[in-house]
Structures are given as structure tokens and as C-alpha cells.
N, C-alpha and C positions, 0 to 999 in steps of 0.2 A: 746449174745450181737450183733454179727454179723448181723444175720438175720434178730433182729430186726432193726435197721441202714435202712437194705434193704427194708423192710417192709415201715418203714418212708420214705424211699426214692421213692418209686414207687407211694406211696400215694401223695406225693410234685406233682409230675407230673400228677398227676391226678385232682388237684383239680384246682376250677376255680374262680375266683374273689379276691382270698388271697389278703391281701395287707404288704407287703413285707415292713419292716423299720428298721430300728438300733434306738437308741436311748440310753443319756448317763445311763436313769434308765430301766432295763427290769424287767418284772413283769412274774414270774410263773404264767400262767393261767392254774387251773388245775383242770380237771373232774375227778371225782373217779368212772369212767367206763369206758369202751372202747373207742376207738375214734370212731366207726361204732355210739354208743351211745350220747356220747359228742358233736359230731358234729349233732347231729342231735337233738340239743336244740338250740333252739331259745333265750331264753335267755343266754345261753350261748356265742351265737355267738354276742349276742348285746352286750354284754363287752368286748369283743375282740374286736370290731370294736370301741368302744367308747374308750379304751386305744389305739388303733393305729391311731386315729383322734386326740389325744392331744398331743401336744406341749411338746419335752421332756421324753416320757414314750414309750416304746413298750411292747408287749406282747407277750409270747413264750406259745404255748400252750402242756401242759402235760396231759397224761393221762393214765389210768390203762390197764396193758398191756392186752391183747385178751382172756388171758388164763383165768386173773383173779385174777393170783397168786400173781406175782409181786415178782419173787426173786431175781430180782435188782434192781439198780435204774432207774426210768423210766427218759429216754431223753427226749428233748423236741425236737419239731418238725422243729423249724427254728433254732435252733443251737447246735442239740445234746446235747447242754448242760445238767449235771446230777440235779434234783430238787433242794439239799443241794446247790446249787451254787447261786438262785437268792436273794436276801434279802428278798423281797415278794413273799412269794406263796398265791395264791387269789382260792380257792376251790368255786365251782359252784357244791352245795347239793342240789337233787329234794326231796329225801324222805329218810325215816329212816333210811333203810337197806346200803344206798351208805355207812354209817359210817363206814362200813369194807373197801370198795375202799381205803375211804382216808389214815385207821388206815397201809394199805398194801403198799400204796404210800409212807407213810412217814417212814416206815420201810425198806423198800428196799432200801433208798435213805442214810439210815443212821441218818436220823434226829428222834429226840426224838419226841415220840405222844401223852406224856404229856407234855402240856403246864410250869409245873412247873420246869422239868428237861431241858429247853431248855433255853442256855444264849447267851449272842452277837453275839457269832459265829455261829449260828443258824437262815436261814430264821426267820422274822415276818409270820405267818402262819394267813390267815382271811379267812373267809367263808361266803356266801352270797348263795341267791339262794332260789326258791319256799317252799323250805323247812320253812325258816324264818317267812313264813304265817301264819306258823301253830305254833310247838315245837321244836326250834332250839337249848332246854337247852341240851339234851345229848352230843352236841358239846362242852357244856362249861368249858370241861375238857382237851379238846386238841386243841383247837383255841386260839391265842390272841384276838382275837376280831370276833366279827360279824357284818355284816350288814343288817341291816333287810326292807326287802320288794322289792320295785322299786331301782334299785341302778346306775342306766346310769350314773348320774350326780354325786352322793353319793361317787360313785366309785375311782373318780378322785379327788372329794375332799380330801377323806382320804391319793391317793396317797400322794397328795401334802403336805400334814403334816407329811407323813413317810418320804418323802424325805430331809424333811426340819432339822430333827431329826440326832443326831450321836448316840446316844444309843436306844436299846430298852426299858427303862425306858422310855425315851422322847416320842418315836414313842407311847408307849400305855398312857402315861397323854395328849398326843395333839388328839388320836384317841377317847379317852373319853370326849371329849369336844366337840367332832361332835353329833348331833342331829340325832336319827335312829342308832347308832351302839352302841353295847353293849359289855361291855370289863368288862369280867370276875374278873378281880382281882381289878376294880375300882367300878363297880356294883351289886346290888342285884335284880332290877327288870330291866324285859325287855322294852326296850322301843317302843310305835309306830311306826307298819312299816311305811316306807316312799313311796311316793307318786313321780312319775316323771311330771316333767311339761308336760304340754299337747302337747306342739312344738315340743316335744320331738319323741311325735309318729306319726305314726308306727315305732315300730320295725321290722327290716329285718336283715337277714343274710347275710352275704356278700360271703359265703364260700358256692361252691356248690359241691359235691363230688359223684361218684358213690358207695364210702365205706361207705355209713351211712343205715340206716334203712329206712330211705325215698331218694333211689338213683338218685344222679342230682338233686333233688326236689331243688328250690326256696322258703323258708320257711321268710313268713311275715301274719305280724298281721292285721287283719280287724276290730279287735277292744280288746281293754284290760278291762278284768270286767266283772261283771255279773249284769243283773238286778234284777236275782230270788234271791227265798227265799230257796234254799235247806238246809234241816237240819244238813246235813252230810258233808258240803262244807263250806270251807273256803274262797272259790274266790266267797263269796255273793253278793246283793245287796248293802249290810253296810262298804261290805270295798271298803277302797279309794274309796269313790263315788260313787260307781257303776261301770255300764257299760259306756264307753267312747270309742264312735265310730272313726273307721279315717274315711273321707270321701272318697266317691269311685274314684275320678277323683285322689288323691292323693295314692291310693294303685296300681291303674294302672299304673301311671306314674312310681314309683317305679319300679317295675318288669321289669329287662333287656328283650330287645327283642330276645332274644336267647335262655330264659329259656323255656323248651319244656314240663317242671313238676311242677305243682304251689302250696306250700303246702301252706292254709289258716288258722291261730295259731287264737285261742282266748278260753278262757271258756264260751263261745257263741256266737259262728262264725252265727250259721245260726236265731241267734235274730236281725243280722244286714239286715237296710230296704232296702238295696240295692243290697244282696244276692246275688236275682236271674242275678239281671244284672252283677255281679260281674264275676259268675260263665261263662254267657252266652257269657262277653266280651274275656275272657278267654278261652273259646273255640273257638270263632269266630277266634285268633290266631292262632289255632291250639295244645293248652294246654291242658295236662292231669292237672286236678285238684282234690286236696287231701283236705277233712276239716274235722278238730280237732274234731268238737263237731257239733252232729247234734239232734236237737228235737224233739221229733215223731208231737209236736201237730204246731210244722212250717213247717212240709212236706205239698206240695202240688203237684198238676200235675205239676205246671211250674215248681217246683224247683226239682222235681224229674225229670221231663225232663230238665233241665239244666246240673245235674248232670251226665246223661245219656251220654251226648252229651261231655261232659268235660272228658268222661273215666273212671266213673266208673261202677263196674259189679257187687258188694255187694252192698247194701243198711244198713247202718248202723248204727243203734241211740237207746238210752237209753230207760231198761223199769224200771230200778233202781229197783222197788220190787217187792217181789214175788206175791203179791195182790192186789187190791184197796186200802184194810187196810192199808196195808204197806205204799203204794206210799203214802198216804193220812200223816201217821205220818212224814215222811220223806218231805212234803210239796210238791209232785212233779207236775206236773199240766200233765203228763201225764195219759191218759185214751186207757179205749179197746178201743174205739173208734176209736185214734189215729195211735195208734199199726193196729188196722185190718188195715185200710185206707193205714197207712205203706204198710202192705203184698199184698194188692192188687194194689196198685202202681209200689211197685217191680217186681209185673207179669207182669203188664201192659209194663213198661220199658223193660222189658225181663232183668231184671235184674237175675244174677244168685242166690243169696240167699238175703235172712233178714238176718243180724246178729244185735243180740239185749246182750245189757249190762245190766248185774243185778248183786246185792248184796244179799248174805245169811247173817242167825246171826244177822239180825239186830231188837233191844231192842224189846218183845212183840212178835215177830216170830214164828208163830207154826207151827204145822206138816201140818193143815188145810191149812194154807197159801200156804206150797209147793203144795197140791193138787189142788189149784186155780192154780197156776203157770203150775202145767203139762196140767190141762182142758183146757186152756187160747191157750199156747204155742202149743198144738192138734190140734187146731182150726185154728190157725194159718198157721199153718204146712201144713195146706189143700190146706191152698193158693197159697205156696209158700216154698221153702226149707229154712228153720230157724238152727243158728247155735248159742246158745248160749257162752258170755261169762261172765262169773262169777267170783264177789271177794268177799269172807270175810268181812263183817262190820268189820271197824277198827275207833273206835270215837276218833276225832280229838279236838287238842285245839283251841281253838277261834269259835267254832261251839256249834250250840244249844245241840246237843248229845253229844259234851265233858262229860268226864268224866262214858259214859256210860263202862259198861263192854264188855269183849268179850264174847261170845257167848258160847266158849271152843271148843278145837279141836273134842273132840269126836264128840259133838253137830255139827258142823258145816259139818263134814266128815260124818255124819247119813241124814244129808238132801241133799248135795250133791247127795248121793247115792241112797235115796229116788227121788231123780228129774232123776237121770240118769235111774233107773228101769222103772219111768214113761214115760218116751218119748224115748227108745228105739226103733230105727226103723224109728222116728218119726223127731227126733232135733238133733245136734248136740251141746253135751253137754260138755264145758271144764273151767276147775276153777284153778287158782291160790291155791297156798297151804295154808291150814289151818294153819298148821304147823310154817311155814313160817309168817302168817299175823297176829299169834300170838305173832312173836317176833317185828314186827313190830307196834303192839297194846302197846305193853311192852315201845317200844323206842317213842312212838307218844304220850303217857300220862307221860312218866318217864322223869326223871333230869340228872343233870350229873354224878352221878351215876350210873346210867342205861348206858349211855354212856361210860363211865372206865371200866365198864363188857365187852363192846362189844371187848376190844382189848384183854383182857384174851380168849373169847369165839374165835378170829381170829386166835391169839396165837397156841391156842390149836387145830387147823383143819379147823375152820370154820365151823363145820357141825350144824343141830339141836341141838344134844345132847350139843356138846359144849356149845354152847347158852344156852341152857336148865339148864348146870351148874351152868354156870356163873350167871345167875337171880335168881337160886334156893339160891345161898348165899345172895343174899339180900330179900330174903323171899317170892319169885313170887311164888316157888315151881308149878309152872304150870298153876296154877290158877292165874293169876295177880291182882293184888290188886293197885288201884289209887297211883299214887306218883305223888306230885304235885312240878312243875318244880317251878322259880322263875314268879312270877307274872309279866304284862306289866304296867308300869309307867300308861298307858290309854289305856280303853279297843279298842281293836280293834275292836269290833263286837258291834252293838247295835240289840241283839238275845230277 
């Protein structure tokens, strides 16, 4: 407990833009992974900033201690205080697997991780976060409530109803009368994620730190949404709107003059029309610049010399599939075309390598396909040093390939192997775990349920096998089979 004290403490002193407040209600803010990890979400950091801008509330931010384990209770960072102490704890979930984080968090701390053995004495536990885009039901067994989607504004409303509340009865009847949050024990179907107003953006961080995974980085958004059609993707064209740009004169303005690392957030940073000038004004400062999402068929000379100039030395953007075919079902608009044109810009740039993003396992997938993938990636390689990185098809809810299967480990661990024999010598080849993105297939289609297993599979080590258990009693037995979570009041998706 010492150390860590110290830990937190060295990190206070390190960090720049904090904004420091008391207030009579404080609110656990809490990540289920590291702070190196935590702090380096963006949405994250925009709840934090939008609780210490309101009237009344502050916010203590917690998170899963470094190791992972979590065999006490984690502190919080502006007043050591232990988690079990605030009334609210507010969980910020990107994906499946965080479910261990939390289930580890609220175990360490003392507090019960079923929602139904938890009474007055007991934090309100809510959960919000990118996750909610997709299948937030595995949550629905250890959360009071959820929020679903955009929540800046959502946020503070709910506080205001928790606070207004003397029981947890009250706090979850007034939380189910909010539009967008879903409260387990008053509802059956999910409801439409929510949508922030448009005033509302950009989102920025206010917290710049050298402990996170993008160090010192200034992380803000150049636009929230997509305009494409990916099959596989949840942040589409259909939700909320679309793509909704900030304008450029308003994202420069934003960035302090001191920030000397600029990371630019969006699920399609570089569809924005003003890009290159973004990138170029931003170097013209003297700024390393970092972006989220880059398109092989938006690369050009200028913008690959922008990015040159802005400090970077990879070149970096999605070939999503192993084919034409592939990319074709998956709706991607990238082509060889793009891709070559990538690898030979990279050289041009004296950039150090391509690294390109692809998925295996996904629906129709052959062995032919990986052999396009290695002739493709050969060819490539000629140009330029190429570093593959690869994930597991995993079908998500609210996307056109919901409800597809997984692939299977074996399956999935025979083509890897196959791509690694092919381009040996050639690519650099590395994949996320089959293994792994099978239990994460499990918790992205499954309920809560699926969700109640994961704190027995934690329980018990946390390893695969555990997990493996734990879903083999509810009939996954390896091979998983569709469980469908509670339906949304309105679809989210028009797929």
C-alpha cells in the first residue's frame, strides 16, 4: 500500500493541466486498467473534465493497479481515498475483456460485484464508455445502471438525480426515467445510444502525463463518427449521424501552446478536409503529431509529407483483409492500389517501415485468401519494410456481421501460421491471441450471463482455462454458440 501512495504520488507531480477541486459530492471515476491506459482515453478524460466543470460534483479518478491484480483496494488519486468510500463509482468500459478490471476493482475494495448483493451501504456503481456502442449487456449483472453512447451532458444529468436521491431505490427509479441509460432491474431492452450536442465538440483532455501510452501527448478530437460503411464497425456512417467534423480554426485554438505532442482521436481522423493543414499547422509549431486512424485510399504526397514533417517514422493504415474478396465483403474502399501507393510513399518519405492493420477468421475466409495476403504483402515488402498487425474477426452487435461466428481457435492459429511461414524473412508478422479474442467473441455476442461467468473465471486465476470453464457451464464448450443480449428499444444501426 506504501509504494503504491508513492507511485500516485510521483505521478501528481508529473502531470500537467489537472484541474484540482473539492466539492460537497465526489464521484469515483474509474478505469478498469492501468492509469498508463486510463489516462490515455479520451473519453475518459472528457468526463473528468466535464464533472470538474459542474457546479457541485468533483471527480477522484481510480484505477486498476499496474500489476493487474488488484489485491486491495485501489486509491484514488486526488485523495487516496479507498473506492468503497464514494457513493458513485462511474466505470469508463472500452471493450469486453476490461470486465475483469472492474470485476478486480470491486473486489479489492470490498464492495460486492453483483449488483443484487449490494444495499445502501454500498457505492451506486454505473458504467458508460465505447463499449455501450456495441454489447454493454454482460455488464448487466454487476452495474446499477448504464449509460449508453455520448455521455458529456448524460453524465451530469444522472448525477443530479443521484444526488437529489437518499436511497438507492430512489437513485435507480429517477436513473430510469433518464433517456439513454439502462437500469437493469427497471428494464428489458436497451435503449438508443445518445448523441452529444454538437457545441459540445471537440473533445480534449485536459491531463497530459509522461505515464500513459502516448507520453505528454495532447489528445483531442478532429472529428467524432464515421462516414463509411464498414461491415465490422460499429462507429458507421448510421450512427449518430455520421461523421461530424470540428472545424480546423477551433481544434487549433484548443491545443495549449506548450503541448510539444499532439495526438489527433477520431474513427476517421484523416476523412477530415482539412487534414493536411491541420497536421502542417502543427508542425509549423514545432509538434510531434500522433493520428488514430489513417486510410490507405486518403494517403497522398502532401499528407504523407505532412506527416513526415510532424514526426512520424512508421507509416500506418488499415488493409483490414486478407483479399480483395475479403476487403470487398467487409465493404472496405481500400485497394492494391492504395496500399502499393502507401509503400511507395513511405520510401519516398524515408519513412522507416508500412505497418498495416488486418483481420483473420473473418466469415467466407480461405486458405486462398491468406495466400493472396502473403503474394500482396511480398510485393509490397519490395518497396518498403512492412510490419504486420493482426486481430481475430470478432462480430460485434449493432454491425451488419453481428451474430456471425468465430472462426475457432484452431482455425484462426492455422492461418496465422500459414501467413507467418509465407512472409518469413519478408514482413514482420504479429497477432493478438486467438485464444483470447475468443473469449472476447463469447462477451461481444453474450448477456449477462456471459458476464456472471467472467467473475467466477477471475475468481479462479484469470487464466484461459478459467474462462474456458466458466462458458463451458453455460454450453459455449469452446465452440460458442450466439446468446442474444436484451434487444435496443431502437435500432441503432440502419445496416
Amino acid at each position: 500500500m506504501t509504494q503504491e501512495r508513492e507511485r500516485i504520488r510521483r505521478r501528481l507531480i508529473d502531470e500537467i493541466g489537472r484541474i484540482d477541486k473539492q466539492a460537497p459530492f465526489a464521484v469515483g471515476l474509474a478505469y478498469p486498467s492501468p492509469y498508463a491506459t486510463g489516462m490515455s482515453s479520451l473519453g475518459y478524460q472528457r468526463i473528468y473534465r466535464a464533472i470538474q466543470e459542474s457546479n457541485g460534483f468533483c471527480a477522484e479518478r481510480l484505477f486498476l493497479d499496474d500489476a493487474g491484480v488488484q489485491s486491495s483496494a485501489p486509491l484514488s488519486y486526488e485523495s487516496l481515498r479507498p473506492l468503497s468510500d464514494f457513493p458513485v463509482v462511474a466505470f469508463s468500459v472500452a471493450y469486453e475483456l476490461e470486465l475483469a478490471g472492474l470485476i478486480k476493482m470491486l473486489d479489492g475494495s470490498g464492495v460486492p460485484v453483483r449488483r443484487q448483493e449490494r444495499t445502501d451501504r454500498d457505492p451506486l456503481i454505473i458504467a458508460g464508455g465505447p463499449l455501450t456502442f456495441s454489447n454493454p449487456s454482460p455488464l448487466a449483472g454487476m452495474v446499477d445502471a448504464i449509460i449508453m453512447g455520448e455521455a458529456e451532458q448524460l453524465t451530469i444529468d444522472a448525477l443530479r438525480l443521484v444526488e437529489a436521491c437518499s436511497s438507492r431505490q430512489g437513485q435507480l427509479d429517477a436513473l430510469a426515467s433518464l433517456p439513454h441509460v439502462f437500469v437493469p432491474t427497471h428494464h428489458t431492452l436497451l435503449p438508443p445510444v445518445a448523441a452529444a450536442d454538437n457545441v459540445m465538440l471537440p473533445a480534449w483532455a485536459p491531463i497530459r502525463t509522461p505515464h500513459t501510452e502516448f507520453s505528454n501527448m495532447f489528445l483531442i478530437e478532429t472529428e467524432r463518427g464515421c462516414s463509411r460503411g464498414c461491415a465490422y464497425c460499429v462507429m458507421r456512417r448510421s450512427t449518430n449521424g455520421g461523421m461530424r467534423i470540428a472545424p480546423m480554426e477551433r481544434v487549433l485554438e484548443l491545443i495549449p501552446q506548450d503541448a510539444k505532442r499532439v495526438g489527433l482521436v477520431g474513427a476517421a481522423v484523416s476523412d477530415h478536409p482539412k487534414i493536411v493543414d491541420i497536421v502542417n499547422a502543427l508542425a509549423d509549431r514545432g509538434c510531434e503529431v500522433g493520428l488514430s486512424s489513417l486510410r490507405p485510399d486518403r494517403l497522398s504526397d502532401a499528407f504523407v509529407g505532412a506527416l513526415k514533417r510532424a514526426g512520424y517514422r512508421t507509416l500506418t493504415t488499415a488493409m483490414d483483409g486478407t483479399s480483395e474478396r475479403v476487403r470487398d465483403l467487409l465493404d472496405r474502399r481500400a485497394r492494391p492500389k492504395h496500399l502499393l501507393k502507401a509503400a511507395e510513399m513511405a520510401r519516398l518519405h524515408q519513412m522507416d517501415r508500412l505497418k498495416l492493420y488486418l483481420m483473420v477468421g473473418v466469415p467466407g475466409e480461405t486458405d486462398e485468401d491468406i495466400d493472396e495476403c502473403v503474394a500482396f504483402v511480398t510485393e509490397l515488402s519490395r518497396i518498403v519494410p512492412v510490419a504486420l498487425g493482426i486481430a481475430p474477426f470478432c462480430s460485434k452487435r449493432n454491425t451488419p456481421l453481428d451474430l456471425q461466428p468465430y472462426a475457432g481457435i484452431d482455425v484462426v492459429d492455422a492461418r496465422l501460421a500459414r501467413l507467418r511461414r509465407g512472409l518469413r524473412g519478408r514482413a514482420d508478422v504479429r497477432s493478438t491471441s486467438a485464444k483470447w479474442a475468443w473469449v472476447e467473441y463469447v462477451l461481444a455476442q453474450g448477456g449477462e450471463a456471459e458476464g456472471l461467468a467472467v467473475i467466477d473465471a477471475v475468481r479462479n486465476g484469470g487464466t484461459f482455462a478459467a474462462y474456458r470453464r466458466a462458458f463451458d457451464a453455460l454450453g459455449h464448450a469452446g465452440k460458442p454458440t450466439v446468446v442474444k443480449p436484451p434487444r435496443r428499444a431502437l435500432p441503432l444501426l440502419a445496416v
